[in-house]
N, C-alpha and C positions, 0 to 999 in steps of 0.2 A: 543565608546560612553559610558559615566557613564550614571548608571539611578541606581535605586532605589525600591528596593522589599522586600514587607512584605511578612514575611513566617512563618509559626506557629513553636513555638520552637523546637518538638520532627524532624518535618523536617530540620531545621538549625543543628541541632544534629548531624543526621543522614548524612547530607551531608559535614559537618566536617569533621569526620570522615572516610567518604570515601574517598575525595580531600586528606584527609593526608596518608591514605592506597595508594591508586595510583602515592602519591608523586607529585599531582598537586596542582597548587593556587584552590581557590574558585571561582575566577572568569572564568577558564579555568573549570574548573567542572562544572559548568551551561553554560556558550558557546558551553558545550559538550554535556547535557542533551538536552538542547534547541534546536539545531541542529538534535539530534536522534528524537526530540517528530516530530519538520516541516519534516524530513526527512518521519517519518513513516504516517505523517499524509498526504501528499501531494498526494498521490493518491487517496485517499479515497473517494470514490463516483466511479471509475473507473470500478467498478465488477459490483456495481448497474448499471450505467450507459451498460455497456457490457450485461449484462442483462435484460434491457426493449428492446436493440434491437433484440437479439438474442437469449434471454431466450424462456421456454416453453411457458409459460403464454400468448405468443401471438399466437393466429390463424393463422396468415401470415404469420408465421416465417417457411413453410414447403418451400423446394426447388421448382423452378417454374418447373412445370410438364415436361416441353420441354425442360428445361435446363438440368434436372435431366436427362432424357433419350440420348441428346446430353453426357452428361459427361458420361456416363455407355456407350455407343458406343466408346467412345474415349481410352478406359481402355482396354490392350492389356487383349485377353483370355488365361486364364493358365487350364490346366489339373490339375486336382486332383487326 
């Protein structure tokens, strides 16, 4: 798909520049950028998210008392 983007000079510059460094088109150098920006961005909220269920911040986030003590009985004893 063609489309069409305005981009402020010192950036068309600079990505010239590079596409001709890497010996790629212009359009293969933003398919590549564009690509790395959704790539990098697509998790994001994931940590947050991992973190209101299981961060500290919550009160109830402690192991259930009886579960805790079931898993510590289940955990073979070693000598030290």
């Amino acid at each position: 798909m063609k489309t069409a983007v305005s981009l402020p000079d010192d950036l068309f510059i600079a990505a010239e520049g590079l596409a001709k460094r890497f010996g790629v088109s212009r359009s293969e150098l933003y398919q590549k950028a564009i690509r790395a920006f959704i790539d990098d961005k697509k998790n994001e909220g994931v940590t947050e998210s991992l973190n209101s269920v299981y961060g500290m911040e919550r009160s109830d986030s402690r192991l259930d008392p009886v579960l805790e003590r079931l898993q510590g009985a289940s955990l073979a004893r070693e000598d030290w």
